[in-house]
N, C-alpha and C positions, 0 to 999 in steps of 0.2 A: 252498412250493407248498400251497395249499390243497387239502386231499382232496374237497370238495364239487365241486372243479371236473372231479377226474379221473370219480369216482361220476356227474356230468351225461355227460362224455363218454361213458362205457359204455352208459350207460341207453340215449341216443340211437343209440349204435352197437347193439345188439342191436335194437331195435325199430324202427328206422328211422324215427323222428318225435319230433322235440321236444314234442310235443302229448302222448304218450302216454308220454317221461321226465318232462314234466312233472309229469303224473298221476299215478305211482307217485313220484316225491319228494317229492309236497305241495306246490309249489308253481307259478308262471305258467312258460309259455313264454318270456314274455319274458325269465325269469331264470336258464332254461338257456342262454340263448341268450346271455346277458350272458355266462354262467360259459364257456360254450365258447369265446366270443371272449379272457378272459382266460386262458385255459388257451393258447389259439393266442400267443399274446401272449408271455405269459412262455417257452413251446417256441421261437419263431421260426418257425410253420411252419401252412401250414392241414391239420387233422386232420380236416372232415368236409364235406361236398360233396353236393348235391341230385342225382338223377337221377328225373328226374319229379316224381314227389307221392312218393318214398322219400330219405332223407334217407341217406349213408352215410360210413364212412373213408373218405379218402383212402389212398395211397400210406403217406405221413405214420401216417396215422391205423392203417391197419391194422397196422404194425410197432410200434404201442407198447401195444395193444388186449389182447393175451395179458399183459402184464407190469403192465397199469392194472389188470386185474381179482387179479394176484397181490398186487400190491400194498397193494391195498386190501383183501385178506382180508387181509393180513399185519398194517396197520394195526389191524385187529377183532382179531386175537390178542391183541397187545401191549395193545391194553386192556383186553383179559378176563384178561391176565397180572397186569397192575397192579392190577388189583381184588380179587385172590385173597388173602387166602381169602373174604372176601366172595362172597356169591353178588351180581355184579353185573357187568354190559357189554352188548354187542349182542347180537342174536339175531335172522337170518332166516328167516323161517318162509314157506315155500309155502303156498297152498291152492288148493282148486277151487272154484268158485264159491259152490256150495251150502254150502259147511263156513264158508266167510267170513259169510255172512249167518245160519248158522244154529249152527256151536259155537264162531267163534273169537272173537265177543264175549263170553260167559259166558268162555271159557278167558282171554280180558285181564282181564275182571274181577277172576279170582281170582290170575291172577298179579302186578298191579300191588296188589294189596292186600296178599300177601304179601313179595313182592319186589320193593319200589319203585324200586328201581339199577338194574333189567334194562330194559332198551329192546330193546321187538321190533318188527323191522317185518313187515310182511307184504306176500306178492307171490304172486297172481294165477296162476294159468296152469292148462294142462290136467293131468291124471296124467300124462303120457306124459311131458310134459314137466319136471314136478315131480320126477317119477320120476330122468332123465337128471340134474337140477341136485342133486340131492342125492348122487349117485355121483360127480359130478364135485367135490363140494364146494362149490357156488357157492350153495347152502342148507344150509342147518345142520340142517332138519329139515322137512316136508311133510305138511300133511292131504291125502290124496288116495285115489283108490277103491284097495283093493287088487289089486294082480294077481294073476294068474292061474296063475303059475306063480311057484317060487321064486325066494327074494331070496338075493342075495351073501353071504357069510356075514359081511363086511365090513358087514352092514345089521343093524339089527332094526324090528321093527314090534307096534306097538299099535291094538288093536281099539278103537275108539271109536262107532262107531255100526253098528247091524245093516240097512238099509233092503230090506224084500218089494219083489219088483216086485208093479206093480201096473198094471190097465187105466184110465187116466182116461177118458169120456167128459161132454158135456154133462149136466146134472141132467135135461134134456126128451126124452134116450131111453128107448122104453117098457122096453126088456128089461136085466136086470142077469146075462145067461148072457156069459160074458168071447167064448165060444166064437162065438157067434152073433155078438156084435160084431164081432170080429176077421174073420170071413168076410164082415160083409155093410156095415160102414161104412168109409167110407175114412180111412185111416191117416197119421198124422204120426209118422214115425221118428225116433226117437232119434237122432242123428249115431252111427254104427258104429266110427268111427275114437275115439271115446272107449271106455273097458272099459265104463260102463254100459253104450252102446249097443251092446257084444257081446252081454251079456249076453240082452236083449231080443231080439236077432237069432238066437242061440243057441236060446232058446225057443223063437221062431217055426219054427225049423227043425227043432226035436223035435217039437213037434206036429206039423206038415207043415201048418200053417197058411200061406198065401200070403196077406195083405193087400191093399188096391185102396191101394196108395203113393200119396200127393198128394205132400209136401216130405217133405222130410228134416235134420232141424237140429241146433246143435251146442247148444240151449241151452235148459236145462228149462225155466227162467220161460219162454221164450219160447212151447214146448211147450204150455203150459198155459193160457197166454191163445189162443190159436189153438183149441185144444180148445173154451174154454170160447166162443169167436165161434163156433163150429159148424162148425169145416173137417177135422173129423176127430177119432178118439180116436186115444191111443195111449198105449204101453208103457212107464212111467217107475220108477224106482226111489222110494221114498216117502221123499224126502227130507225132513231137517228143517226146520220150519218159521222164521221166514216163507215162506209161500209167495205172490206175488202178491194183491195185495189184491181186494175182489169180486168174486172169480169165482165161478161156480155150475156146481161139477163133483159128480162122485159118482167114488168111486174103489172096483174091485174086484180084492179079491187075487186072482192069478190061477198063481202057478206056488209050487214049495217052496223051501226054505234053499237048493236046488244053484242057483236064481236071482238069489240076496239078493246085494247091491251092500254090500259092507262099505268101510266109512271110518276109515283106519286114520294111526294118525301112526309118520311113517317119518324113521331116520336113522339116523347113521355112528354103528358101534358105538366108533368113537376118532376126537376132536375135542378138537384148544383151548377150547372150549364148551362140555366136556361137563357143569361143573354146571350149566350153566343147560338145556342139554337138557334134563337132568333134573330139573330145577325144572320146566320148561314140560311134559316129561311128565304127573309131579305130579299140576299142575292141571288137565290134560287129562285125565286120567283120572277128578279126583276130582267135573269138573263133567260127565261125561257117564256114568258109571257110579256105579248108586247103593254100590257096597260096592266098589272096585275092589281091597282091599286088596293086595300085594305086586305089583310090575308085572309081567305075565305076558308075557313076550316070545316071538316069532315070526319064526323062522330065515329 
């Protein structure tokens, strides 16, 4: 059996769309969809079924769904077994939006020039959820905002990036007082159900600022082109850059460290993986801190 064909069935079983297993495996639809037909083929059985515009298991499909995902970490063991003592095999790596665009290319950078054998992939999602995949093992390790409260003791975490919140508005508002903005122009919220956007709600709530709400959204690019059309300011954490191309914002600090949105790389302190965690640490550390010297870890 081909493992590429199990790895299509999961992708599509957790997301519900071939379009969007496509997308994170690099390749068309049309060649998950080849591989799931071959995978039903070699089983004797159909494993996934349309309901609406959601694509999902069968009967079939859900009873082998928990052992296609064991199976295939088991497979990533057994070649990170084989590779040893080389520092060489897979590695999945979570992030959140902002961290993919703005530290996990310097961090491939310097891990594929040091450690040419490691192959990492990377996948997408929120903290909350980054957070959940990496307890359960189904990531190896996660950039994503830190929380709020203590991690497992089964965890550790590294500080990689510090971000101020901060007030963006248009560059063609007269006034640069955060305070005055916040009471008198209307507001594009941060989505709450992500930890940035506690943070920013946390804020508001300390001051006893109430904002004039227009949307509310899960996604900073998005935040910032919106701002910068004129449909509002609001409360972002200063992510790193790239940030959206020509826009013409102005951004002001507005709260202290107890508001900072810190970006932190998270994982199991025992893993089949573990040198390449810590290779991937390493680099992580060595491209977003200028002296990071010994790695400082966080319970």
């Amino acid at each position: 059996m081909d493992t590429r064909f199990l790895e299509s069935f999961v992708e599509v079983s957790e997301h519900g769309s071939l379009a969007e297993a496509a997308r994170r495996l690099g390749i068309t639809p049309a060649a998950v969809a080849q591989r799931i037909r071959a995978l039903e083929a070699e089983l004797g059985c159909r494993l996934l079924t349309r309901a609406g515009r959601v694509v999902q298991p069968t009967e079939a499909g859900f009873a082998i769904l928990a052992r296609s995902r064991t199976f295939l970490r088991e497979i990533r063991d057994l070649r990170t077994v084989a590779a040893a003592p080389a520092t060489a095999g897979e590695l999945t790596v979570g992030a959140v939006s902002t961290a993919i665009t703005g530290l996990v290319p310097q961090i491939l950078n310097e891990v594929i020039a040091e450690y040419p054998r490691v192959q990492v992939y990377i996948e997408p999602a929120t903290s909350i959820e980054l957070y959940s995949k990496v307890l359960d093992g189904d990531l190896d390790a996660a950039i994503l905002v830190q929380p709020r409260f203590p991690l497992p003791k089964t965890c550790e975490l590294h500080t990689l990036r510090r971000e101020a919140l901060v007030l963006i508005a248009p560059a063609s508002v007269d006034s640069r007082d955060p305070y005055q903005l916040l009471r008198t122009q209307p507001f594009v919220r941060y989505d709450r159900k992500h930890w940035g956007g506690r943070l920013a709600d946390n804020y508001l709530k300390t001051t006893g600022i109430v904002p004039a709400e227009r949307f509310e959204l899960d996604s900073l690019e998005a935040i910032a082109v919106m701002v910068d059309r004129g449909l509002g300011i609001s409360l972002v954490p200063d992510w790193a850059p790239p940030w959206p191309a020509g826009l013409s914002l102005i951004k002001i600090p507005v709260a202290a460290a107890a508001y900072e949105r810190r970006i932190g790389l998270m994982s199991l302190r025992s893993s089949p993986r573990l040198r390449l965690i810590r290779a991937f640490t390493e680099a992580a550390l060595r491209m977003t801190q200028p002296s990071p010297g010994p790695l400082t870890r966080e319970a």
